[in-house]
ROTI-36002 format. One record per residue (C-alpha): residue in one letter; x negated, y, z. Coordinates in steps of 0.001 Angstrom, whole numbers, plus 500000, padded with zeros to 6 digits. Each point is the difference from the previous one (the first is absolute). Layout:
// ROTI-36002
aXYZ/...
END
This chain:
// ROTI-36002
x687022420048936044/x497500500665497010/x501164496501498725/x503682501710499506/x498795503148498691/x498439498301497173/x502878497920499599/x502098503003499437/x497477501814497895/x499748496875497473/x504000500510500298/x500029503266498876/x497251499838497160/x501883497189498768/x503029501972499678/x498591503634499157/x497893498106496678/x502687499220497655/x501675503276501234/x496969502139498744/x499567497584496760/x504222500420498959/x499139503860500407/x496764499790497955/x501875497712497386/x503124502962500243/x497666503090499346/x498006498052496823/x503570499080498553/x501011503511500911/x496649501493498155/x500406497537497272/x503527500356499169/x501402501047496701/x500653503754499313/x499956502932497196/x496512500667500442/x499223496201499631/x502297500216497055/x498201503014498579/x497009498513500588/x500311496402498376/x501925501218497180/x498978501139496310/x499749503299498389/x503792499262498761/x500708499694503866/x498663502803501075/x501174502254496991/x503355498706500620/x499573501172504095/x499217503415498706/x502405500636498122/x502852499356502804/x498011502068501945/x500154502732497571/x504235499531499787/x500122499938503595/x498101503576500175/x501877501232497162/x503682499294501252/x499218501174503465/x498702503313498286/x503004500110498136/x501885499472502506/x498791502013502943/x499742503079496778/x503693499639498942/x501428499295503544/x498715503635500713/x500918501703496452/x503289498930501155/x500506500849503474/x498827503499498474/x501935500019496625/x503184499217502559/x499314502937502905/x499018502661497360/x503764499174498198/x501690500295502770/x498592503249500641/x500588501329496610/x503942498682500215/x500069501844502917/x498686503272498420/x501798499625496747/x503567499341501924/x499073503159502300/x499284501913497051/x502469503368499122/x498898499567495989/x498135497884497247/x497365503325500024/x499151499563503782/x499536496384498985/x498034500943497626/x497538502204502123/x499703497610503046/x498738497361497087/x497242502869498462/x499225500729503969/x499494496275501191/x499255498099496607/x501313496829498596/x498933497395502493/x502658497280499198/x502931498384497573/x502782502263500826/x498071503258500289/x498186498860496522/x503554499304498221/x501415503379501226/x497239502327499128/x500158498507496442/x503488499881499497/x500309503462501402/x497117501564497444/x501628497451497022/x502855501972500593/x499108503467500733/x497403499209496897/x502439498920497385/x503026502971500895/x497013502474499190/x497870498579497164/x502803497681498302/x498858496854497814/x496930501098498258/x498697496102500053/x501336496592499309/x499278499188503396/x502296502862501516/x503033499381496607/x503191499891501262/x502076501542503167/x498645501635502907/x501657497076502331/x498707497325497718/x496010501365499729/x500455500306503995/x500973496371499810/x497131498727498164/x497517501298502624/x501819499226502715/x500072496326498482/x496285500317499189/x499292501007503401/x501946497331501450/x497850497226497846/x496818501908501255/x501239499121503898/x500885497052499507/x496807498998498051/x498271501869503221/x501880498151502444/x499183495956498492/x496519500902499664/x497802497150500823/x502878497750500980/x499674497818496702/x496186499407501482/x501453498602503292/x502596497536498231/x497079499030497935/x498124499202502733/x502478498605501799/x500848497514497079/x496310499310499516/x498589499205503326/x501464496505500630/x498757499101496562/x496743501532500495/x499775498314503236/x501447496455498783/x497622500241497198/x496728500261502592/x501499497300501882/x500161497897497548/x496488500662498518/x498451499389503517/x501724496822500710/x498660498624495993/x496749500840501388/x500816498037503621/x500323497274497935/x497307500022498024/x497613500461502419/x501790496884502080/x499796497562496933/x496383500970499338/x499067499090503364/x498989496793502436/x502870499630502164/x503278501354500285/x501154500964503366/x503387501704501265/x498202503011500992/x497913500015496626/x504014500314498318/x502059502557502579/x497204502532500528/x499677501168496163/x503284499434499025/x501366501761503178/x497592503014498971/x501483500062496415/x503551500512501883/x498603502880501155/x500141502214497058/x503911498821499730/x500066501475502751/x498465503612499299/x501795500149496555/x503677499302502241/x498172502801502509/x499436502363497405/x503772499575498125/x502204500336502584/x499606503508501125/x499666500967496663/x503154498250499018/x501437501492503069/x498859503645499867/x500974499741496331/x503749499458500787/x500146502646502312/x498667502609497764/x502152498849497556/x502778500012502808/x498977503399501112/x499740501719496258/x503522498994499236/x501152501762502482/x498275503181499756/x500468500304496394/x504044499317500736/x499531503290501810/x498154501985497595/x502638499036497662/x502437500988501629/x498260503192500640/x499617500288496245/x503682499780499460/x500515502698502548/x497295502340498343/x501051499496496207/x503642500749501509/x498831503387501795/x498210501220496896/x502982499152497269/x502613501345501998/x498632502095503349/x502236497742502209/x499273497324501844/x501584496909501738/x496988498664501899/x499493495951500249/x496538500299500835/x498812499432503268/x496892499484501831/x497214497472498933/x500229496877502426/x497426498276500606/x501332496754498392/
END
């Protein structure tokens, strides 16, 4: 009986050792394998600038993006809320007061308060400056166009930061890639032996900032086109809305195109 029991007990040990050594091999290849922080670690002061500064563009286009997502869920519900008001309206005056009662809190309320005052302004005072010379219609059409280029200039803020960095990252990320794997292979010529791990674990941690610099571009690139996508839209409708408005103040009649802001 004990004769079997050993038996079986040799049996198992034998099987259970290379069992616990594959594990113990798998958790030091685990601990040991390549990574960022090994990159970060191994690499040069060009390295590590380089990791910072993708860092930096990936904070700064998620700020800008998060930031202008918001502006413009905002700039888009306080529109429609002024259309609404302005359509509902029995006169330019009452306009005129809810605007001096609420403030000017977006595009289309900032474009009629001015254009409203440019002409109430210009009927009383006439042209007493270059800058108000000619018509009443055509000094109401100057702000109204200056006001227009101040929204629209509003609206794109920050966007030509996330195509930069959009355009930039890959670079920026090909270019620490490429420094890290020069330095791979200097380090491998300058030493003993040369071994297929002592190749694929610094090159494959040079891929890595390819990787962060694609990571970093393609939202921006993304969130980029649909701001763009999204502007276009909205300043179609203030346009439009401009059109109406110029048309209400030259003649006192209207034939109303403008609708509500979409979303786009």
């Amino acid at each position: 009986m004990w004769d079997i029991l050993n038996q079986a007990v040799f049996i198992v040990g034998q099987v259970v050792d290379p069992l616990a050594l594959d594990m113990l091999d798998d958790a030091d290849l685990a601990s040991t394998s390549p990574g960022i922080l090994s990159f970060i670690e191994q690499t040069d002061w060009v390295g590590k600038g380089l990791f910072g500064i993708l860092v930096m563009m990936s904070l700064l286009s998620w700020y800008l993006i998060f930031s202008r997502s918001v502006i413009n869920v905002v700039i888009r519900r306080r529109s429609r809320q002024f259309l609404q008001k302005f359509w509902a309206s029995q006169s330019l005056e009452q306009v005129e007061g809810e605007i001096a009662h609420r403030g000017v809190r977006e595009p289309m309320s900032h474009l009629a308060c001015h254009a409203i005052q440019a002409r109430h302004h210009h009927t009383c005072y006439g042209s007493k400056q270059l800058s108000e010379a000619g018509s009443t219609m055509e000094f109401v059409t100057r702000i109204m166009r200056k006001v227009l280029d101040e929204e629209t200039a509003k609206l794109e803020r920050g966007l030509t930061m996330l195509a930069s960095i959009g355009s930039t990252a890959p670079f920026v990320g090909l270019f620490g890639t490429v420094w890290g794997i020069y330095h791979a292979l200097i380090g491998i010529g300058m030493s003993d032996g040369v071994t297929v791990n002592s190749i694929a674990g610094p090159v494959g941690e040079a891929l890595i900032m390819t990787g962060l610099g694609l990571a970093v571009a393609i939202p921006a690139v993304l969130a980029y086109n649909g701001f763009v996508r999204r502007n276009r839209v909205y300043l179609a409708h203030l346009d439009a809305f401009a059109h109406d408005l110029f048309t209400l103040l030259s003649t006192g009649h209207l034939a109303r195109t403008a609708g509500a802001v979409g979303e786009g």
